[in-house]
mmCIF file as gemmi writes it, N, C-alpha and C atoms, coordinates in Angstrom:
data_model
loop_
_atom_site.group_PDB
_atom_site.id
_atom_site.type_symbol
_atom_site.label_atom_id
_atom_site.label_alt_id
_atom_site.label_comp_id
_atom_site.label_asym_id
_atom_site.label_entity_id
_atom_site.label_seq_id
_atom_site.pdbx_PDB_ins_code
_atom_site.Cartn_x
_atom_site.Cartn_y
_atom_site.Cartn_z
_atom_site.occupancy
_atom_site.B_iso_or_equiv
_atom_site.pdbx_formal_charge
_atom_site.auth_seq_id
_atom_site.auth_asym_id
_atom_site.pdbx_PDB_model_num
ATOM 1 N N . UNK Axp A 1 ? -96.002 -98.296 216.139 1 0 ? 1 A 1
ATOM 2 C CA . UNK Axp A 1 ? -97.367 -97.895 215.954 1 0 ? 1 A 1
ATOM 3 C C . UNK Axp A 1 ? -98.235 -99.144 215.756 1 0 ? 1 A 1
ATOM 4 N N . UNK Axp A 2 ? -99.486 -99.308 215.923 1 0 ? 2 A 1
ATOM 5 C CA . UNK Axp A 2 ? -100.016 -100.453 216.269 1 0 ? 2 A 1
ATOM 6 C C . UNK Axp A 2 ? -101.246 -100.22 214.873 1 0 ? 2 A 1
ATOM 7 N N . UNK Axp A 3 ? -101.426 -100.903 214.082 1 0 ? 3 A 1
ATOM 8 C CA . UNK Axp A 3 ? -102.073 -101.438 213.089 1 0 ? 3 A 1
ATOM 9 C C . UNK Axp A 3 ? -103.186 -101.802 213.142 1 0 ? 3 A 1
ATOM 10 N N . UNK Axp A 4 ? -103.259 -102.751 214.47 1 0 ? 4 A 1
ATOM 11 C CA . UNK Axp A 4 ? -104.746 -103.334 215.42 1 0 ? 4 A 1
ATOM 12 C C . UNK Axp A 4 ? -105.376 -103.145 216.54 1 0 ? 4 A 1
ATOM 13 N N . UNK Axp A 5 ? -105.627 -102.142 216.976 1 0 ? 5 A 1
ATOM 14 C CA . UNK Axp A 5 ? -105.397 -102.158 218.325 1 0 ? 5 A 1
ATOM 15 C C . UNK Axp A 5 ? -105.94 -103.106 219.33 1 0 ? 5 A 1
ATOM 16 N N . UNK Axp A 6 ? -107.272 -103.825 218.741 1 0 ? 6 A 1
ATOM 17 C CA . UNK Axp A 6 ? -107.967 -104.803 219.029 1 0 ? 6 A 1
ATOM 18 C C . UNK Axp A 6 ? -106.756 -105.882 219.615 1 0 ? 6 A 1
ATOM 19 N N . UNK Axp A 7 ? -106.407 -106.159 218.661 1 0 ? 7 A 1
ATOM 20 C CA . UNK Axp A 7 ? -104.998 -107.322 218.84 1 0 ? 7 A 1
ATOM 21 C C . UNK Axp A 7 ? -103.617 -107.345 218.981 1 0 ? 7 A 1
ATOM 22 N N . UNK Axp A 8 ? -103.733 -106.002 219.389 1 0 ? 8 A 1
ATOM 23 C CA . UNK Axp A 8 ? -102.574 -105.449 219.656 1 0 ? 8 A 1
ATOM 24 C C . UNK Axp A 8 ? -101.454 -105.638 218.119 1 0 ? 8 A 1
ATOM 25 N N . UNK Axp A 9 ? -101.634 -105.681 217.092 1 0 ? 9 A 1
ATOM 26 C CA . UNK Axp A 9 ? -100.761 -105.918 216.029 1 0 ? 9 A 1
ATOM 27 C C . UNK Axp A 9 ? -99.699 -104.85 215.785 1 0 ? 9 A 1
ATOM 28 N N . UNK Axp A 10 ? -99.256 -104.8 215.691 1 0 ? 10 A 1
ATOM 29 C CA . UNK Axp A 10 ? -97.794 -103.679 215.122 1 0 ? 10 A 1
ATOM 30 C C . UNK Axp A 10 ? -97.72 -103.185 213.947 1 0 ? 10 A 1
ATOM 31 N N . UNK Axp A 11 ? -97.166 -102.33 213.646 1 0 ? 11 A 1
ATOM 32 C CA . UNK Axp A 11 ? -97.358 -102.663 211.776 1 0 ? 11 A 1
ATOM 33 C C . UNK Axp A 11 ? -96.179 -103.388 211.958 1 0 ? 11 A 1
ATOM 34 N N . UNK Axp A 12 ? -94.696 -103.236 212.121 1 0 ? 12 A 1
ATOM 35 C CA . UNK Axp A 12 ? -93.948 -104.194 212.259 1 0 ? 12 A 1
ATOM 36 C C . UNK Axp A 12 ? -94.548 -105.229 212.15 1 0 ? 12 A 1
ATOM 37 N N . UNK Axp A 13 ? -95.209 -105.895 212.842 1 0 ? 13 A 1
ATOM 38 C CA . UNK Axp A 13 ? -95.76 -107.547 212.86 1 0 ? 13 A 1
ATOM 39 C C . UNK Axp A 13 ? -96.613 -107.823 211.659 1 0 ? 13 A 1
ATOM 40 N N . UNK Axp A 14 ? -97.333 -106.827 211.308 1 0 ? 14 A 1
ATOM 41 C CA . UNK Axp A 14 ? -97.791 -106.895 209.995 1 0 ? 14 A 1
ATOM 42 C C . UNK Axp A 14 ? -97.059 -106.936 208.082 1 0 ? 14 A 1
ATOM 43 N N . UNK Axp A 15 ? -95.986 -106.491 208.62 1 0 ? 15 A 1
ATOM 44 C CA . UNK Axp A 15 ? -94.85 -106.111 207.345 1 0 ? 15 A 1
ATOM 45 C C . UNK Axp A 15 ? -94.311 -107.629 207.954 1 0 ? 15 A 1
ATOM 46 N N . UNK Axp A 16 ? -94.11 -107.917 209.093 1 0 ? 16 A 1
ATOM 47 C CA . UNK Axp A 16 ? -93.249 -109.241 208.638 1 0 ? 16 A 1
ATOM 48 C C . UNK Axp A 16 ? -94.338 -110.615 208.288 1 0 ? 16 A 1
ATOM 49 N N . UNK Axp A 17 ? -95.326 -110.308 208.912 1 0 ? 17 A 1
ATOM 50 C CA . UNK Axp A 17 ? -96.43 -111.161 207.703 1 0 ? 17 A 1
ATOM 51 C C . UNK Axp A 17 ? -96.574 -111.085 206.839 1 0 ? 17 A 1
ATOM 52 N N . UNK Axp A 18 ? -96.403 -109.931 206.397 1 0 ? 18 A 1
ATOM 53 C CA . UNK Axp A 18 ? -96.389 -109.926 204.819 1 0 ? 18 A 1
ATOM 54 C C . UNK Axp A 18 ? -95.167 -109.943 203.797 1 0 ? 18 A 1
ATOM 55 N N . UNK Axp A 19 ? -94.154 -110.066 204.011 1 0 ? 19 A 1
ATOM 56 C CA . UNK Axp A 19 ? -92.76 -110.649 203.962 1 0 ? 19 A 1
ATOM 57 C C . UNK Axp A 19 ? -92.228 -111.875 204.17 1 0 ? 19 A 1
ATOM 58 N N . UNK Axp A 20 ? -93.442 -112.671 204.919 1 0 ? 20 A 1
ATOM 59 C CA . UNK Axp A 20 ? -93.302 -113.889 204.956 1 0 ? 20 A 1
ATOM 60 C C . UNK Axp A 20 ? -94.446 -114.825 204.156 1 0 ? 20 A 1
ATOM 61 N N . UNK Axp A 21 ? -94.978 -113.841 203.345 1 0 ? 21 A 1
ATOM 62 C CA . UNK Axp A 21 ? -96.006 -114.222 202.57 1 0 ? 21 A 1
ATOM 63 C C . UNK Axp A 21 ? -97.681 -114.182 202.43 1 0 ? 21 A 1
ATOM 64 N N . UNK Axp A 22 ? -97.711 -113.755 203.681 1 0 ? 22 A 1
ATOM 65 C CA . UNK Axp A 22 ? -98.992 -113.278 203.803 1 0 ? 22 A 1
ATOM 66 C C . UNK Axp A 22 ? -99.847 -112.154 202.751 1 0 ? 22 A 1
ATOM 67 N N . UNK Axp A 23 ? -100.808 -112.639 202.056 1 0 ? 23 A 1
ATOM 68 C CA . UNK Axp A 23 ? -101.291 -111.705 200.501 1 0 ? 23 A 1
ATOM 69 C C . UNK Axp A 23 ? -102.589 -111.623 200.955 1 0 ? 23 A 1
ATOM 70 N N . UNK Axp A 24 ? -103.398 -111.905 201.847 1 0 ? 24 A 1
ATOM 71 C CA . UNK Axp A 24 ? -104.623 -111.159 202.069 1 0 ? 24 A 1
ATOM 72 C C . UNK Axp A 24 ? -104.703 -111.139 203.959 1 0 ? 24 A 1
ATOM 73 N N . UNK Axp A 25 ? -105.397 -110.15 204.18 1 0 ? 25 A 1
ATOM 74 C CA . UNK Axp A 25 ? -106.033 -109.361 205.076 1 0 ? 25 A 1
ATOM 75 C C . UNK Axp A 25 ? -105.852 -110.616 206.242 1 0 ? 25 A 1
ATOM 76 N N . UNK Axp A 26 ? -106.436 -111.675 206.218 1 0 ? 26 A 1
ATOM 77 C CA . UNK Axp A 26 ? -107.078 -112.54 206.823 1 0 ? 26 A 1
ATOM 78 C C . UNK Axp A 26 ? -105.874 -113.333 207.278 1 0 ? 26 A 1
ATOM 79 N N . UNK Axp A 27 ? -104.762 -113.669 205.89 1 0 ? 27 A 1
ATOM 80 C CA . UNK Axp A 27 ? -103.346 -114.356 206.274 1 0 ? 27 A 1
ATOM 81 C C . UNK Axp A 27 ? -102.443 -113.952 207.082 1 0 ? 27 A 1
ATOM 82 N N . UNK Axp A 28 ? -102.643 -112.588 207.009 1 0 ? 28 A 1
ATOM 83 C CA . UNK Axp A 28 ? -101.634 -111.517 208.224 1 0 ? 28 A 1
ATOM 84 C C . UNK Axp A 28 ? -102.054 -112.112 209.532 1 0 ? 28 A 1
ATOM 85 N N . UNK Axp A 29 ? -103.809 -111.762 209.638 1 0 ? 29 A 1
ATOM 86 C CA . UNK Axp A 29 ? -104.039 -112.239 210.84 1 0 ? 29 A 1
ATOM 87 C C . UNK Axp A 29 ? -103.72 -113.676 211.723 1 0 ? 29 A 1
ATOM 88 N N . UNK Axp A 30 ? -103.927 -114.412 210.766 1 0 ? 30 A 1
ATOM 89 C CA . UNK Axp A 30 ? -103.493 -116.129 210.95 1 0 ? 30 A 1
ATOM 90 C C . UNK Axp A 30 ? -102.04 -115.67 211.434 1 0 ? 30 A 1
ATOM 91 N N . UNK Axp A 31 ? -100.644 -115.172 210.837 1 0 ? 31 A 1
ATOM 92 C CA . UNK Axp A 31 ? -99.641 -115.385 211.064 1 0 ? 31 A 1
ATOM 93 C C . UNK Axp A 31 ? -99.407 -114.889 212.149 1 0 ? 31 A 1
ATOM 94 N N . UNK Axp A 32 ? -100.692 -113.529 212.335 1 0 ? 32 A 1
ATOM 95 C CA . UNK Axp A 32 ? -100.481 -113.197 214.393 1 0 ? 32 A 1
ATOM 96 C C . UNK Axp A 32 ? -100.69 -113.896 215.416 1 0 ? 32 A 1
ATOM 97 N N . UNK Axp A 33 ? -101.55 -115.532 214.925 1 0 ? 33 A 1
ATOM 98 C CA . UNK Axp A 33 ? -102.948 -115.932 215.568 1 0 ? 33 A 1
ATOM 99 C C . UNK Axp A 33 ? -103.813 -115.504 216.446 1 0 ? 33 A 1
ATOM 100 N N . UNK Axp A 34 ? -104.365 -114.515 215.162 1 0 ? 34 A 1
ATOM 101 C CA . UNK Axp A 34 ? -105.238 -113.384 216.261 1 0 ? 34 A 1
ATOM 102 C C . UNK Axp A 34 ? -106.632 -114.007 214.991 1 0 ? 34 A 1
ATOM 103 N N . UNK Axp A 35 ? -107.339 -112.737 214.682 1 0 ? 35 A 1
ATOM 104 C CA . UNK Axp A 35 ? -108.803 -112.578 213.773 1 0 ? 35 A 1
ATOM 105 C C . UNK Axp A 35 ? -108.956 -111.324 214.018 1 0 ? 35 A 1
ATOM 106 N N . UNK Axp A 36 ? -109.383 -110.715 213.26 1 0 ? 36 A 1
ATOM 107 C CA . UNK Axp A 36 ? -110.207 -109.322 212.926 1 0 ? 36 A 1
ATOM 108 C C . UNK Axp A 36 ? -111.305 -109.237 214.292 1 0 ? 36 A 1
ATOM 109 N N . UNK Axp A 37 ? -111.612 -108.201 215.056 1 0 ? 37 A 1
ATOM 110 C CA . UNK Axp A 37 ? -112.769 -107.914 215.633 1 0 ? 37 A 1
ATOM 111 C C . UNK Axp A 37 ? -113.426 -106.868 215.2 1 0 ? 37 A 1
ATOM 112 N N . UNK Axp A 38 ? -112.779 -105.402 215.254 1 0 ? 38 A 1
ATOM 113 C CA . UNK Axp A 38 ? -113.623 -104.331 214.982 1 0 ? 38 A 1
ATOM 114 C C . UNK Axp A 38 ? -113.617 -103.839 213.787 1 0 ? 38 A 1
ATOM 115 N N . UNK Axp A 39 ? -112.728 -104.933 212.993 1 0 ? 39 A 1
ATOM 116 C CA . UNK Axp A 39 ? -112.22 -104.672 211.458 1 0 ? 39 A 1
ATOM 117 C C . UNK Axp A 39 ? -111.573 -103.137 211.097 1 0 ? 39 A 1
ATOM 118 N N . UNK Axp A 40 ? -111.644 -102.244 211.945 1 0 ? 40 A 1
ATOM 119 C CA . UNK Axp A 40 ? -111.34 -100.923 211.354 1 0 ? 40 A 1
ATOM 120 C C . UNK Axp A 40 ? -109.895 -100.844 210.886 1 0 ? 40 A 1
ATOM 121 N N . UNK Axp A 41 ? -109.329 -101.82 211.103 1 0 ? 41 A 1
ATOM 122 C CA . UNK Axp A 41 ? -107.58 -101.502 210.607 1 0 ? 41 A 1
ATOM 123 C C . UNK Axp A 41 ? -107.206 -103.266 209.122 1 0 ? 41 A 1
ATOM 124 N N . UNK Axp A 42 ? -108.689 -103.56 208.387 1 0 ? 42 A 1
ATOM 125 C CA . UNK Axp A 42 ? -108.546 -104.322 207.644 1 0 ? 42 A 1
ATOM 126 C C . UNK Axp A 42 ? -108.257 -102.82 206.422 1 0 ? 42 A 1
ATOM 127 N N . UNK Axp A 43 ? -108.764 -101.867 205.898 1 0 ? 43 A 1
ATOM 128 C CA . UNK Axp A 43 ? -108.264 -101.2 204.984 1 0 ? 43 A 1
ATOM 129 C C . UNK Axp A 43 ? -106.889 -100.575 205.405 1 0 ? 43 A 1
ATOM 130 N N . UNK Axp A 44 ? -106.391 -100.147 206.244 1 0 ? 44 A 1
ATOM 131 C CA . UNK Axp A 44 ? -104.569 -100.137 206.734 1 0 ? 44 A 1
ATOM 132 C C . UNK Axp A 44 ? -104.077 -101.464 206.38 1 0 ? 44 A 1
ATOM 133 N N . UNK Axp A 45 ? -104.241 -102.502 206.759 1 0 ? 45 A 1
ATOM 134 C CA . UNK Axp A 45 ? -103.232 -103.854 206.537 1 0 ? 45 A 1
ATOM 135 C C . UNK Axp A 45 ? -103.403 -104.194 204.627 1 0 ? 45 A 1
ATOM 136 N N . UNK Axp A 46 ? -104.783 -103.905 204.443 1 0 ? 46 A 1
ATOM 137 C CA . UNK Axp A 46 ? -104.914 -104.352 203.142 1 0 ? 46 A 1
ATOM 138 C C . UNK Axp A 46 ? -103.8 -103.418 201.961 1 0 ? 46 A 1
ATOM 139 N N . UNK Axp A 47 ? -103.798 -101.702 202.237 1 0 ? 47 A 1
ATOM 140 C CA . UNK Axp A 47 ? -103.41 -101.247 201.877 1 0 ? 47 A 1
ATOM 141 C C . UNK Axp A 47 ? -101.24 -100.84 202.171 1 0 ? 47 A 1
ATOM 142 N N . UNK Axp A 48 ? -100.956 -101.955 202.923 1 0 ? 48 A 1
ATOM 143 C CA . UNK Axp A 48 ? -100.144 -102.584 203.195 1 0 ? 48 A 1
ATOM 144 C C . UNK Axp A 48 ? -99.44 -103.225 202.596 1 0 ? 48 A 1
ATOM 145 N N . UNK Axp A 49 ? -100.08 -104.379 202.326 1 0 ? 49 A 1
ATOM 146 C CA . UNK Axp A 49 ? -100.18 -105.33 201.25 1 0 ? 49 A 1
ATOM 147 C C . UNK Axp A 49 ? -100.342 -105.071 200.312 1 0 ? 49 A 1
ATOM 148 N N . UNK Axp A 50 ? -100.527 -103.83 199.549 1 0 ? 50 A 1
ATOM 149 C CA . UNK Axp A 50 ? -100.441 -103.478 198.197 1 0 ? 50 A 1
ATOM 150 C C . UNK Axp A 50 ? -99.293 -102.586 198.226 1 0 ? 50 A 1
ATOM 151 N N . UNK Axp A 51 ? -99.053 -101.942 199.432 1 0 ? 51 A 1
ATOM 152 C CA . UNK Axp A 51 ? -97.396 -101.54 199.043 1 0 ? 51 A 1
ATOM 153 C C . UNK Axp A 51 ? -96.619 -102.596 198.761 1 0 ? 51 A 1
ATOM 154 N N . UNK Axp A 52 ? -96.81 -103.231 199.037 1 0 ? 52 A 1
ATOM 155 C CA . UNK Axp A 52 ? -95.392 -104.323 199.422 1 0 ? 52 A 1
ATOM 156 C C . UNK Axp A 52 ? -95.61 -104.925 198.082 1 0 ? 52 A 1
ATOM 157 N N . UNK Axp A 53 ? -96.537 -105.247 197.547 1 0 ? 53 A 1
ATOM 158 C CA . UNK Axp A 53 ? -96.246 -106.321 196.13 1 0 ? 53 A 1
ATOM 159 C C . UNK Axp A 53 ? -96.09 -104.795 195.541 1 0 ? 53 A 1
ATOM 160 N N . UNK Axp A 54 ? -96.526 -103.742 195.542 1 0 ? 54 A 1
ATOM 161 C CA . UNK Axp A 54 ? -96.068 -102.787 194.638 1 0 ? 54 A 1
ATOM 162 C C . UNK Axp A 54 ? -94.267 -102.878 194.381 1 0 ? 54 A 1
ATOM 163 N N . UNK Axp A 55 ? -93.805 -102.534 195.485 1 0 ? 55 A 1
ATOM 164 C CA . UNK Axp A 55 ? -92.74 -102.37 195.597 1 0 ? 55 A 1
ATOM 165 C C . UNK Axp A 55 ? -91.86 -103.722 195.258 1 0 ? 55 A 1
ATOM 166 N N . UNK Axp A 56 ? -92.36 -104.888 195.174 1 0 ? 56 A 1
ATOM 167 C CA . UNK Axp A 56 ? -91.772 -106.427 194.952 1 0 ? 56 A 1
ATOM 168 C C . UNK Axp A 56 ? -91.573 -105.746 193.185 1 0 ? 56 A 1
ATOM 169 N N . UNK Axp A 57 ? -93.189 -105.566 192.593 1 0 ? 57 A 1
ATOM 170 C CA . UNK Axp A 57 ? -93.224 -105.748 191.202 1 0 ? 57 A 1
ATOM 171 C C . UNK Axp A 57 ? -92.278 -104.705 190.57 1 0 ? 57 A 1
ATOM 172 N N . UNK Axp A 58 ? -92.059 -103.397 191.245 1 0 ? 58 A 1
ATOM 173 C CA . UNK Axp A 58 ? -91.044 -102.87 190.914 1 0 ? 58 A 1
ATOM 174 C C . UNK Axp A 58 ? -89.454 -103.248 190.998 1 0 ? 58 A 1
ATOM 175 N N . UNK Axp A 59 ? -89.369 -103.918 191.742 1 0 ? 59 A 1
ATOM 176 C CA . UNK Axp A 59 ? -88.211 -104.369 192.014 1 0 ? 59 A 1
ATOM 177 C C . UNK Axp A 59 ? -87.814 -105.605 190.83 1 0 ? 59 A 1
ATOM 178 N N . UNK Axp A 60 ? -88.861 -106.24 190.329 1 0 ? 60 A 1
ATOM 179 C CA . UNK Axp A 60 ? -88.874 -107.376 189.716 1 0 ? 60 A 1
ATOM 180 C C . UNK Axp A 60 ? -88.229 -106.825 187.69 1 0 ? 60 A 1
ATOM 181 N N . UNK Axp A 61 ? -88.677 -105.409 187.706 1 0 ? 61 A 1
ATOM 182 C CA . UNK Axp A 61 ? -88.354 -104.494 186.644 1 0 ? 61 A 1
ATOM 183 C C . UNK Axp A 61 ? -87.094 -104.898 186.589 1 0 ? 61 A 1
């Protein structure tokens, strides 16, 4: 399923940006080397990124 469609992003490609460290919106994009155009899939990636440290900080319990 695609995350961006602008940039063709994946969520795949997005989870492994953010697994590789990517913590805001903007860093995902860098690790695609793409940029935001129509922005409509910055609240999907953002809310992404709050699963994932959710699930880190739980894990960290």
């Amino acid at each position: 399923m695609y995350v961006c469609n602008c940039n063709a992003i994946r969520e795949r490609d997005a989870q492994k940006a953010i697994m590789c460290g990517a913590a805001t919106v903007k860093a995902v994009f860098d690790h695609c080397q793409t940029r935001a155009q129509c922005a409509k899939c910055v609240c999907d990636i953002r809310q992404m990124i709050d699963d994932v440290s959710a699930s880190v900080r739980l894990a960290a319990e």
